[in-house]
C-alpha positions in Angstrom: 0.0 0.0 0.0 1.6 3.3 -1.0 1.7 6.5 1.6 -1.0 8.3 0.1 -3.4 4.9 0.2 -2.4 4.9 3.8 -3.5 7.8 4.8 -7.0 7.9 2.7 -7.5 4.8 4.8 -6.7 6.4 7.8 -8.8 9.5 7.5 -11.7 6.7 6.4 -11.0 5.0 9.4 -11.1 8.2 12.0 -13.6 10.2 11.0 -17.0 10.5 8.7 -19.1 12.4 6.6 -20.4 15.3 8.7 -22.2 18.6 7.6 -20.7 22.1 7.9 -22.7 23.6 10.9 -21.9 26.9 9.0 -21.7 26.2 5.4 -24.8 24.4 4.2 -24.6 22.3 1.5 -21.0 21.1 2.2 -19.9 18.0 3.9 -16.4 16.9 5.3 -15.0 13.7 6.6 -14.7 15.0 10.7 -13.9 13.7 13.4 -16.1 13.6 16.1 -13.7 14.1 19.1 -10.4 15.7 19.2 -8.4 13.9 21.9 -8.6 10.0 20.6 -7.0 11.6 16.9 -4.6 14.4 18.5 -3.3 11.0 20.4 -3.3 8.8 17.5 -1.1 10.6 15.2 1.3 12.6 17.9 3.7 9.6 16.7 3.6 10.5 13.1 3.6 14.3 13.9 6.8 13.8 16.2 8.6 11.5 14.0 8.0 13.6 10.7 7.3 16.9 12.2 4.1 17.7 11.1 1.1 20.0 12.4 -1.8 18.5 14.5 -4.9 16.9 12.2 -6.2 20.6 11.5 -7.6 18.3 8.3 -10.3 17.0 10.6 -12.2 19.7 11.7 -13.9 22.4 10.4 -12.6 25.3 12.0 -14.6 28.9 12.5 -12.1 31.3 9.9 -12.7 28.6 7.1 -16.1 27.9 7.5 -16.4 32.1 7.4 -14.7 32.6 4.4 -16.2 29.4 2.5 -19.7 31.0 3.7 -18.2 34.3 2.2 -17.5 32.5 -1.3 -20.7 30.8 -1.4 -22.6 34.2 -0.2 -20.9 36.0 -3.1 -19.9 33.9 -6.1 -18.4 36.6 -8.2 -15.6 36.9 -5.9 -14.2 33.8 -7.7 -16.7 32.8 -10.7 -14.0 32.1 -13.6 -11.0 32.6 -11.8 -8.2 30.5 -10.4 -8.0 30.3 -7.0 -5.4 29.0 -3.9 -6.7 27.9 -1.2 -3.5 28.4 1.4 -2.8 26.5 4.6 -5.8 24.1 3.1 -6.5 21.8 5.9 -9.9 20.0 4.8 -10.3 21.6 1.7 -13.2 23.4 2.8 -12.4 26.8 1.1 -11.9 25.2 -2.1 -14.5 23.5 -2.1 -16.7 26.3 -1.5 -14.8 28.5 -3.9 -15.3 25.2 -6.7 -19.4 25.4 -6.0 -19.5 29.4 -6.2 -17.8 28.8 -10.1 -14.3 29.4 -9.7 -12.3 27.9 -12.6 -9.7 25.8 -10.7 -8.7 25.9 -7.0 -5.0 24.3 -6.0 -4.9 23.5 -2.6 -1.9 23.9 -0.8 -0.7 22.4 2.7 2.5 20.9 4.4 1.1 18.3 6.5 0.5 14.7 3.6 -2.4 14.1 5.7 -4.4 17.0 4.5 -3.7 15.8 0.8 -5.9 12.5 1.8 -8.7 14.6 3.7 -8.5 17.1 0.2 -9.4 14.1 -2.1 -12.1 12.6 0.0 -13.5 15.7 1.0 -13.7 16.5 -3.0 -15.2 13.6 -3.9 -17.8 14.1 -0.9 -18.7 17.1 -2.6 -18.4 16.3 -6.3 -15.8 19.0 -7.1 -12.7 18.8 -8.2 -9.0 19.9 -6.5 -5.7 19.9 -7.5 -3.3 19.3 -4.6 0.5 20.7 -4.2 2.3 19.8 -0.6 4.9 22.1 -2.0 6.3 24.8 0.7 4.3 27.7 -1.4 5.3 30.3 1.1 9.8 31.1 0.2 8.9 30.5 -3.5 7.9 32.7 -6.7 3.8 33.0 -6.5 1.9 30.2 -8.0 -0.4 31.7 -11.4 -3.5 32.3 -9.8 -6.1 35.3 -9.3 -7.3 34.5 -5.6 -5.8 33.4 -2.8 -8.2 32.4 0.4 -6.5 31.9 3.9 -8.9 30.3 6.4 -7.4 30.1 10.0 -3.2 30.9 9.6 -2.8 33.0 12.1 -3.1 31.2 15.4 0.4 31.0 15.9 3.0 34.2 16.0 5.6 32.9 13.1 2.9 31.4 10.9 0.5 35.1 11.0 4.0 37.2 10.3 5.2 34.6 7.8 1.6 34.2 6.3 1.2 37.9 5.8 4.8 38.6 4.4 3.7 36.0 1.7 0.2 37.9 1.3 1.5 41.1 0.4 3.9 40.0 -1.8 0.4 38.6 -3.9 -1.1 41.8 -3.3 1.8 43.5 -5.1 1.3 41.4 -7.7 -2.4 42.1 -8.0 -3.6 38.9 -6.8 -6.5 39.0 -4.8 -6.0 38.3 -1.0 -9.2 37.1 1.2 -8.7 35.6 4.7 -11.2 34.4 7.2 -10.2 34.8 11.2 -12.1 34.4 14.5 -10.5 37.2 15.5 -7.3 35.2 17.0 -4.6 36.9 18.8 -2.3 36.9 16.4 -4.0 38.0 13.5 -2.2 41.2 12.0 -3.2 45.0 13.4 -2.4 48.2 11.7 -2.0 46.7 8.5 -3.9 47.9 5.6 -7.2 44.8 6.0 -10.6 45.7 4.6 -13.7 43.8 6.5 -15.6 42.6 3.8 -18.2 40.0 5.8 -19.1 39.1 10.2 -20.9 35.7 10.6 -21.5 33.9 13.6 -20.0 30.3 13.5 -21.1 27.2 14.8 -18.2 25.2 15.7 -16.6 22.2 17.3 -16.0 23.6 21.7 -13.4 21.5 22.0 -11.2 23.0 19.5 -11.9 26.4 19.8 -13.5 26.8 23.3 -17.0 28.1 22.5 -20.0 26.6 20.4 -20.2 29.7 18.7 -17.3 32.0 17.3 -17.4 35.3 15.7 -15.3 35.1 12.8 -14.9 37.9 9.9 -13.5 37.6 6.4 -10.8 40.7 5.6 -9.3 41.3 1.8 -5.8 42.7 2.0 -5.7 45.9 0.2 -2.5 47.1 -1.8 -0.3 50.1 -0.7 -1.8 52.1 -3.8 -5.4 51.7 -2.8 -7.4 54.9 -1.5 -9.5 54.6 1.6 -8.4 51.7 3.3 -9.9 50.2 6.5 -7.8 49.6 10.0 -8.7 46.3 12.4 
């Protein structure tokens, strides 16, 4: 069995097909607790150094920003979009049903490329996949990027925005979707485009209900822009 049959067996095996509380008409393969999974793969994420299964859930800045896509289509009908950081897939997937032409998702951890093809096929879309490190190289060809959830750690939000502005600068369109985490960047040029209240899973992020907004990142050369 290769690595990548391995692990669509595993995410078979430890989760299932659950709605998005948030986003209706999308499904993802969730689990249904967080401890017996965080457990499970701690030996894989020591030995290989990867994140914790953020592929299993359906966290409150994605399901924001997929609501976002779905709530306004034209933000992405026809155009190429990647979907950063991807975890499930849920962004994409909601970018995919709202008309975009293709969506690449992009994360690190192999796991999430197993949860991306499942969680496709759930939904009857289509995803291209890269586990490529996307953030020190030149910017892939594509017109959107969405960012659901990166800035919940101090490196990843400075890194994650470094990398956003450089797309900006190039004219590529920069959405991101945050619960309003600690870390997520302040006095930095971020118009609010969307609030929505989120129905989410309380043992990953404390609460049964998070407020979550979706920003765009506006470019230097833009008149009028709006402060967090």
């Amino acid at each position: 069995m290769s690595d990548l049959a391995a692990r669509l067996a595993f995410v078979r095996q430890q989760t299932r097909p659950i709605a998005v509380a948030s986003v209706p008409g999308v499904r993802l393969y969730q689990a249904d607790e967080v401890t017996p999974l965080w457990l499970m793969t701690e030996k894989d994420m020591a030995r290989d150094r990867l994140a914790p299964p953020f592929w299993a859930f359906a966290w409150a800045g994605g399901q924001a920003l997929a609501a976002y896509l779905l709530d306004h289509p034209e933000t992405v009908r026809g155009k190429r979009v990647l979907d950063i950081a991807c975890g499930s897939g849920l962004v994409g997937i909601a970018a995919m049903q709202a008309g975009a032409a293709s969506v690449l998702c992009n994360d690190i951890d192999p796991y999430a490329e197993a949860a991306v093809r499942l969680n496709a096929e759930l939904n009857g879309v289509e995803l291209d996949f890269t586990g490529d490190d996307l953030l020190s190289g030149p910017l892939p060809p594509v017109d959107v990027i969405a960012a659901g959830d990166v800035t919940y750690e101090k490196t990843m939000s400075e890194t994650m925005l470094s990398y956003f502005r450089r797309a900006a600068q190039d004219r590529i369109e920069v959405l991101i979707g945050d619960p309003h985490r600690s870390y997520f960047p302040k006095d930095t040029g971020l118009q609010r485009l969307a609030g929505y209240t989120i129905s989410t899973h309380a043992d990953i992020e404390d609460a049964r209900e998070k407020a979550a907004s979706v920003w765009r990142l506006e470019t230097e050369d833009e008149p009028g822009s709006q402060r967090h």
